[in-house]
N, C-alpha and C positions, 0 to 999 in steps of 0.2 A: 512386497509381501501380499499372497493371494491366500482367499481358504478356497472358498466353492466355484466353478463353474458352470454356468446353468443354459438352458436353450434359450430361453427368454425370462424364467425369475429374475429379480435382480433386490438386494437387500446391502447395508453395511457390507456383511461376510458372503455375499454374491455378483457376483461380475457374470455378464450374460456373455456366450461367445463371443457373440460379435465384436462389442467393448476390448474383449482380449486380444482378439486379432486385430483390431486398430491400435490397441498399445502396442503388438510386437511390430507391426507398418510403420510405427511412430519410432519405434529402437531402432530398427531400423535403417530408417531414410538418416535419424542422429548421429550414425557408425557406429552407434554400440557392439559392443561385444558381449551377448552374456557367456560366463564362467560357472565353473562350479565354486561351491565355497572350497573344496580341496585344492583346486588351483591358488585360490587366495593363501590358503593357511601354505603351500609351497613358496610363495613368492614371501608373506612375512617371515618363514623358516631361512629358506635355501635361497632369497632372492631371482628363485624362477621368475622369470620375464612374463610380464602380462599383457596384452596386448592394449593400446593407447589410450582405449574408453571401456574400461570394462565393468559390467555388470553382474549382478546375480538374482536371475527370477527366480522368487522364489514361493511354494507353498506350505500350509500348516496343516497339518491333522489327516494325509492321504485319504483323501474322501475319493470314491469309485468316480466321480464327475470327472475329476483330474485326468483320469486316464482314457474315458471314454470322449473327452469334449479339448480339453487342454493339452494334450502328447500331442494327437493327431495336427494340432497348429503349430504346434514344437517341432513336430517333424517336418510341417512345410515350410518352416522357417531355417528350420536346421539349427532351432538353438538349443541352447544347455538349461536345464533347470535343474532347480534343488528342494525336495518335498522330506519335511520334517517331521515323522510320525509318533505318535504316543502310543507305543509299542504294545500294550496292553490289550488294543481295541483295533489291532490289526486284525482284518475279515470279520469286524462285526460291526458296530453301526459307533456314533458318537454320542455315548452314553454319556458322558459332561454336562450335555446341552438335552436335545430333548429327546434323542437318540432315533431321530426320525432318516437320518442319512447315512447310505450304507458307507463303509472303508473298503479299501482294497484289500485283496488277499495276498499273501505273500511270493502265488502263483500268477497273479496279475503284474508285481509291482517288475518280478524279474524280466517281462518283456518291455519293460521302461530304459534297460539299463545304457543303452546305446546313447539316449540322451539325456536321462535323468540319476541322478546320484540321491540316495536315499540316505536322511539324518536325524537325529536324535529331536524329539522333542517330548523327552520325560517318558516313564513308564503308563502313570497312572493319570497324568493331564490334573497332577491337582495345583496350587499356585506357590509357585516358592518364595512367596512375597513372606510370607507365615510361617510356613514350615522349620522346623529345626532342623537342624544338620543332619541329627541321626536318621531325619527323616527322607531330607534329602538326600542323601549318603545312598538309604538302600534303594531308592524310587532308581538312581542312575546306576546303580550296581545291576539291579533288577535290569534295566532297558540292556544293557552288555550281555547280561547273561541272556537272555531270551534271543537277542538275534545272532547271538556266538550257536546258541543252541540249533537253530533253523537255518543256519548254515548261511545267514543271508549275506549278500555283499553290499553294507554298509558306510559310509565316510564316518570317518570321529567328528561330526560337528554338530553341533546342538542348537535347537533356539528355544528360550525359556517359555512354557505356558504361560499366555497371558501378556507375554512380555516383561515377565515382572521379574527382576533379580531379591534377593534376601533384603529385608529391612533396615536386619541389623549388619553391623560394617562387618564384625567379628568371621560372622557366619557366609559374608561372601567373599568375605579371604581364601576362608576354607575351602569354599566349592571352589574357586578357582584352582588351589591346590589339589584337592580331588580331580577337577579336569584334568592338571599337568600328570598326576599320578596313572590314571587312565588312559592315557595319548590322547584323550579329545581336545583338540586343536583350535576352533574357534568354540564363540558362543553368540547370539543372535539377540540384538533386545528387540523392541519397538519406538521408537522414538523419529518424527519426523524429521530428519536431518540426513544428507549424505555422508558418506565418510571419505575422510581426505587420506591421502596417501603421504608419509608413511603411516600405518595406523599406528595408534595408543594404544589400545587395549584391546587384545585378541579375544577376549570375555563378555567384551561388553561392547559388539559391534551394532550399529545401529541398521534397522529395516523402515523404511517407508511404506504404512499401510496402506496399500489401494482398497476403494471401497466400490461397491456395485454402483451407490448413487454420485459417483464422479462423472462431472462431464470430461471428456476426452480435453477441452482446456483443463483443467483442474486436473488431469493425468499430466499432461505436458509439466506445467507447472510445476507439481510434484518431482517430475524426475529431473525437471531443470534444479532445484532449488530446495525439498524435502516439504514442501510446503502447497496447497491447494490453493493460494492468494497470494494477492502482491503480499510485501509488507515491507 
């Protein structure tokens, strides 16, 4: 899991290009395969076949970097990614934080679509750790309707702001049941750990956060193991 890509910043939520494209050198040379998450939610569905080592790059919050620093390496990689937006603050900046970084526009994101698959990550970017259901209910009603409206072509799959599912159990029964009710198909956490095949829980798949201050061992390690260190 990526947010920003940068020419040279590099921060937590910034990975500098370079760094990217010796991760995807490093996928690589491994035989991975990245996938869409829709290819995933077909094989948990219908069994579709997935290929031996498969992956999903993937990003948060569609920041304009993505497309201007991060496709162009995608495309000379030829791989697949999946960028997860909070539909709210498409074409305007990431008002959450301190709103200093512009988003894509919905006329940028369609020249993505050859390699990138675009998915849910909340309307309003608030944290569902808190939230009430009724809350939660209209924030993903909201995300549906807004990009049914703009006609965009979207995947049903989601990763939680924040990484954070409901606190209480009650209320993340619920959203799951909302997801099934909505066709949204998987759901993304954060949590350092790969996931093994066949999955458990289509709701609560886990992402390994890459950070800008990784070193390229501490990348490796990560996608070896979910982890930055031995342990």
């Amino acid at each position: 899991m990526y947010h920003k890509i940068s020419e040279t910043a590099q921060d937590d939520l910034t990975v500098t290009a370079s760094s990217f494209e010796a991760h995807l050198l490093h996928i690589q040379a491994q035989g991975y395969t990245p996938i869409w998450c829709i290819d995933l939610a077909n094989f948990i569905e219908r069994q579709t076949p997935l290929p031996q080592k498969p992956i999903v790059i993937s990003f948060d919050d569609g920041y304009q970097n993505n497309h201007d620093l991060a496709y162009p390496l995608l495309k000379k990689f030829g791989f697949k990614a999946t960028i997860f937006l909070p539909v709210q603050f498409i074409g305007k900046t990431n008002a959450w934080d301190d709103g200093s970084e512009r988003l894509m526009t919905y006329d940028t994101m369609r020249k993505m679509t050859d390699l990138v698959e675009f998915g849910l990550h909340s309307y309003a970017h608030l944290d569902y750790h808190t939230l009430s259901f009724n809350d939660i209910r209209a924030d993903v009603e909201r995300c549906l309707s807004e990009l049914q409206h703009h006609r965009f072509p979207y995947s049903p799959v989601f990763a939680y702001p924040y990484g954070s599912l409901p606190k209480d159990n009650s209320i993340k029964t619920n959203l799951k049941q909302l997801f099934q009710q909505h066709g949204i198909r998987l759901a993304m956490r954060i949590k350092g750990e790969t996931n093994r095949l066949p999955i458990q829980d289509r709701y609560e798949l886990r992402r390994i956060g890459i950070s800008g201050l990784d070193s390229l061992l501490q990348f490796k390690l990560k996608l070896w193991s979910g982890r930055a260190r031995w342990v």
